[in-house]
C-alpha positions in Angstrom: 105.5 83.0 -114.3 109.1 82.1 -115.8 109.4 80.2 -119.1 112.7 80.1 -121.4 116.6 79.7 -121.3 118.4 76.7 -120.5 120.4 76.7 -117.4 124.1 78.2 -116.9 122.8 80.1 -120.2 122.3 83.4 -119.1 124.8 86.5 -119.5 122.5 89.4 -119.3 119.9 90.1 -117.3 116.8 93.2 -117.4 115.4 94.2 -113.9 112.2 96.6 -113.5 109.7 96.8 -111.1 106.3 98.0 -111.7 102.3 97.1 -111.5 101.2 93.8 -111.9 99.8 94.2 -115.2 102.8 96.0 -117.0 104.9 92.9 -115.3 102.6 90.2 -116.9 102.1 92.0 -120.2 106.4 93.0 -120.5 107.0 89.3 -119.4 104.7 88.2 -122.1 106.0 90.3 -124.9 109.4 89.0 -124.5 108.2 85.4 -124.2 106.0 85.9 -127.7 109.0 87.8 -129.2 112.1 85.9 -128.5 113.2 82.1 -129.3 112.5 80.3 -126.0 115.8 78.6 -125.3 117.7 82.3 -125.4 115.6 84.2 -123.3 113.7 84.4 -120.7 111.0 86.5 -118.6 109.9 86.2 -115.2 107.3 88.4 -113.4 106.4 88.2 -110.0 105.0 89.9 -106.6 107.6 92.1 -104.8 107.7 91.4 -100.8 105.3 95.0 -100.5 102.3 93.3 -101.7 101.8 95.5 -104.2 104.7 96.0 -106.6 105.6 93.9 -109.0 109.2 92.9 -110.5 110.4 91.8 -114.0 113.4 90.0 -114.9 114.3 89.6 -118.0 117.5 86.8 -119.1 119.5 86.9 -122.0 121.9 84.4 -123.3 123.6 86.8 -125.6 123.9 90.7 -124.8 120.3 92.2 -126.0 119.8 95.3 -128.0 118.7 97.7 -125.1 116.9 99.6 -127.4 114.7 97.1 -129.2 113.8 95.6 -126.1 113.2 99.3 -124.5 110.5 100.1 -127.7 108.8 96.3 -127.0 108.1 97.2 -123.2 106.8 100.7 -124.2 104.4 99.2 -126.7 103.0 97.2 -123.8 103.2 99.6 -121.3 104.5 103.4 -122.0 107.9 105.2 -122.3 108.4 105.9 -118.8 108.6 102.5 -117.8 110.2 101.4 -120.8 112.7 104.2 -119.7 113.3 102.7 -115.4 114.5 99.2 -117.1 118.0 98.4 -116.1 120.0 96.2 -117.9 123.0 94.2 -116.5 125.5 91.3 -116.9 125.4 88.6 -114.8 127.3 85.5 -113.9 125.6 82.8 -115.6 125.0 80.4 -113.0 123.0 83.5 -110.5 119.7 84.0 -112.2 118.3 80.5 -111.6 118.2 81.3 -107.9 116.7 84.6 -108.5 113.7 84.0 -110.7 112.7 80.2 -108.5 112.0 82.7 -105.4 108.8 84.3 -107.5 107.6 80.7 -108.7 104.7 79.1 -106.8 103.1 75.6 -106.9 100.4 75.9 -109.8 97.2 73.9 -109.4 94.9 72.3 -111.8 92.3 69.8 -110.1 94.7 67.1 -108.5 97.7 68.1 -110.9 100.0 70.3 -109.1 102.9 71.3 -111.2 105.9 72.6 -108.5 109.6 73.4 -108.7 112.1 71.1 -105.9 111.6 74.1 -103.5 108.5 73.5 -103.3 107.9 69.5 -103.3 106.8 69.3 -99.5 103.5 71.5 -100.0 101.7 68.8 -101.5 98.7 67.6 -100.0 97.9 63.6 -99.7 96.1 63.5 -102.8 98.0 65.5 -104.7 99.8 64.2 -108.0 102.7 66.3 -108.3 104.7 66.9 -112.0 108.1 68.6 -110.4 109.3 71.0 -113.1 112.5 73.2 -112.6 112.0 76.4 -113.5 114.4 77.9 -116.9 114.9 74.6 -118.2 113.0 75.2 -121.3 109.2 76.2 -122.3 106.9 75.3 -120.3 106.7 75.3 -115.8 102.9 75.7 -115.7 103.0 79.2 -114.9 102.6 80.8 -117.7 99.0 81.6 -119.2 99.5 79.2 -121.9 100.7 75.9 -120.1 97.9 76.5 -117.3 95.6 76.6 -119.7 96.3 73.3 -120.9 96.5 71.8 -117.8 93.0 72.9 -116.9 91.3 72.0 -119.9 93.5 68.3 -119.3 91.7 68.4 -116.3 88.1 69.1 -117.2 88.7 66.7 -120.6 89.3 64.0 -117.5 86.6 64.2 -115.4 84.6 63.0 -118.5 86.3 60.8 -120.5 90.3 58.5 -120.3 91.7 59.5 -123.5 93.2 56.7 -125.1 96.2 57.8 -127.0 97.9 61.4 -126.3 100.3 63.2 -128.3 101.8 66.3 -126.9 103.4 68.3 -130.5 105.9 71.1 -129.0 106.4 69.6 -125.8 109.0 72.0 -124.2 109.7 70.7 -120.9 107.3 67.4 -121.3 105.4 69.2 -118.6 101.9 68.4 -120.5 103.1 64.5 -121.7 103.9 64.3 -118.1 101.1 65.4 -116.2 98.9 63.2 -119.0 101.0 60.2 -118.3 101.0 60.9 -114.6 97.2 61.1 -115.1 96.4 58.4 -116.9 99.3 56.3 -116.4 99.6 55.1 -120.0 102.3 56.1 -123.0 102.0 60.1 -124.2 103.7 60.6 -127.6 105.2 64.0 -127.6 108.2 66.0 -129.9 109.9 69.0 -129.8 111.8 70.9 -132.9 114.6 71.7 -130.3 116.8 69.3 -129.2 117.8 71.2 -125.7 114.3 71.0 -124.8 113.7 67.3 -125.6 116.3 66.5 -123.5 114.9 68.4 -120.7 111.6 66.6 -121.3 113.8 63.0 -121.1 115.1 64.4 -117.6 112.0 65.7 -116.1 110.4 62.5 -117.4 112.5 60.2 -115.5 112.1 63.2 -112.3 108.7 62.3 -112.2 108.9 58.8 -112.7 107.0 58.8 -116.2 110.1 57.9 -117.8 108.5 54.4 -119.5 105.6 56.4 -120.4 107.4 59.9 -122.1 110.3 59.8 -124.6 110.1 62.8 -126.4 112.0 62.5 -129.6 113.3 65.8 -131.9 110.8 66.8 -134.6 109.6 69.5 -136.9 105.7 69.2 -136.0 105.1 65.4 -136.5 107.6 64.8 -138.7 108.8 61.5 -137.0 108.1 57.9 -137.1 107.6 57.8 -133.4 104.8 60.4 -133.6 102.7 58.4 -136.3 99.7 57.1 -136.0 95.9 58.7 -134.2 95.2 60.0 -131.7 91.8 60.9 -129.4 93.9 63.7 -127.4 96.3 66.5 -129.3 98.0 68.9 -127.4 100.2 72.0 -129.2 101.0 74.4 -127.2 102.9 76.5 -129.8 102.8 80.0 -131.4 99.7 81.0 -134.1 101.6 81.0 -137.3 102.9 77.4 -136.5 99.5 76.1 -135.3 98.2 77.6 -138.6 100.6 75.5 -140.9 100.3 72.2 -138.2 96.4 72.1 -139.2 96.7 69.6 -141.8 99.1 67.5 -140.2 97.5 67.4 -136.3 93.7 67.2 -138.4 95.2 64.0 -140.0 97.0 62.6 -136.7 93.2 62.7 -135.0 90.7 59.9 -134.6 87.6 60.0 -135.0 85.8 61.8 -132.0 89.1 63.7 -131.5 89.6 66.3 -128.9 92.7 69.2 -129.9 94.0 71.1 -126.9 95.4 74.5 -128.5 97.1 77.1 -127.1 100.0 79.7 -127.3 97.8 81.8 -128.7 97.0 85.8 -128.1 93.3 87.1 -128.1 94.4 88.7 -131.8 95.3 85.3 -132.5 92.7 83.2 -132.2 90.3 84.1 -135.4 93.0 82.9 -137.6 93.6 79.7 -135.9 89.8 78.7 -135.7 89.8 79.0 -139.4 92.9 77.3 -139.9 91.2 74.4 -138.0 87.8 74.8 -139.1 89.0 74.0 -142.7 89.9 71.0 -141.4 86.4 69.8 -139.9 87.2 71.2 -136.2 85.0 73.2 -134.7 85.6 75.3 -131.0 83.8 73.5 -127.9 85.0 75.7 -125.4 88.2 78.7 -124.4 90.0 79.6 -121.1 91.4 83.0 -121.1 94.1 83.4 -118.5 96.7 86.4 -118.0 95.5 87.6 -121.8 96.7 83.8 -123.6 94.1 81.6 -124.8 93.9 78.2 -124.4 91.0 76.3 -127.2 89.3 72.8 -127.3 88.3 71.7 -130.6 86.2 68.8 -131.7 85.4 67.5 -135.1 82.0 68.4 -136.6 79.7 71.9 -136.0 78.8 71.8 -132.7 78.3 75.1 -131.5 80.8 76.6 -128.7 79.9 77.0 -125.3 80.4 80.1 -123.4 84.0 81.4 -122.9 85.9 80.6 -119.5 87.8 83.6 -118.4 90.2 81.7 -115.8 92.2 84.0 -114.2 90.1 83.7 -110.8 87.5 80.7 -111.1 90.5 78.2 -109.6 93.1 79.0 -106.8 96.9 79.0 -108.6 98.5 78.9 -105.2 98.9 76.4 -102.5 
């Protein structure tokens, strides 16, 4: 997983290796933490096997000691303790982080970095997606979830009209346009980001279908109207305030794909939403990061998906 940090933006750089579960939960701590488009975490299996590495980017220099107390809440002192900070030239750590990024699968969707575009299989409908662009290469727990619940949404129903609020790197508009091969509305609040989303649009030849404009939320004229199929893919405390606005951009019959979320987080969204007539249909868990389908009405969820093995994330 890698998400964060334009490219060329880098000066500083955090290396540590450890197990994979310290890796995952560091990496995710920085990624909750820190404002996306200035840092970013990557953690990924060492050549052993066994050991796992952590790399940390910064585009200004951190404060070695903040971050040291955020890895030791995750994981303990002595860990927090072996991290080694470091500058860098700002043009080396793209290189770095693509060698631990692997094609990520959901159903026919295969979401891939240029290194990787000639493991597709025949069928395969690839979204290409470099990796430190901006939020958003599949990888992480949150994206992956999406993805997989876009999947399972299509194998019963075409979704209409899609809106993607928070888009990042388009990766989700794209993948639904790629899908579906129809127009996916979609914003982001950071400009750096929607231009990534214009680039990797046109990269994946879903450029008539995705142009992502700049927007707080909704707040644009290109995102108006209703939709059958919301994606956010944001943080809690901005899904919370969002409710009103994404409740009121939803037809009738209405599916919301949610994530960004932690475990912790998730009670307070589901009442966010619920006070908007939403009720939860069903949850993947993957790498600790929930993902959440909602539906208008009181239907009662179904059992919780726990994702991190049911589906193969490597080709």
């Amino acid at each position: 997983m890698l998400e964060g940090l334009p490219p060329n933006g880098a000066s500083h750089v955090l290396r540590l290796v450890c197990d994979q579960r310290r890796a995952r939960a560091i990496a995710d701590i920085i990624v909750e933490t820190f404002d996306p488009t200035e840092t970013a975490a990557a953690a990924f299996e060492e050549p052993d096997g066994v050991s796992w590495a952590v790399e940390i980017y910064f585009a200004e220099p951190p404060d070695e000691d903040e971050i040291r107390e955020l890895i030791a809440a995750v994981s303990d002192a002595e860990t927090a303790q072996a991290a080694r900070f470091e500058q860098i030239a700002k043009q080396d750590w793209v290189q770095n982080a693509l060698a631990g990024l692997k094609p990520v699968r959901a159903g026919r969707l295969v979401v891939h970095g240029s290194h990787d575009r000639g493991k597709l299989r025949a069928n395969d409908i690839g979204v290409e997606i470099e990796a430190a662009l901006a939020f958003g290469t599949g990888h992480h727990g949150t994206t992956l979830g999406c993805l997989r619940m876009l999947d399972s949404i299509l194998k019963r129903r075409r979704p209409q009209r899609v809106l993607d609020v928070g888009s990042g790197t388009g990766v989700l508009a794209i993948a639904a346009a790629r899908l579906l091969r129809q127009t996916v509305a979609c914003g982001d609040i950071d400009p750096v980001a929607v231009e990534t989303a214009r680039a990797n649009a046109r990269a994946n030849a879903a450029g008539a279908f995705v142009r992502p404009v700049v927007a707080p939320g909704l707040r644009h004229p290109a995102l108006v109207g209703q939709y059958d199929l919301i994606f956010a893919n944001i943080l809690a405390k901005p899904l919370r305030l969002l409710a009103p606005s994404i409740a009121g951009a939803a037809a009738g019959g209405a599916e919301l794909v949610l994530s960004g979320l932690l475990a912790r987080d998730v009670p307070g969204v589901l009442a966010a939403y619920r006070g908007q007539g939403f009720a939860l249909a069903r949850r993947y868990d993957i790498d600790g990061w929930a993902t959440l389908l909602l539906r208008r009405g009181g239907a009662q969820p179904l059992p919780q998906d726990d994702d991190d093995d049911d589906e193969d994330d490597d080709d």
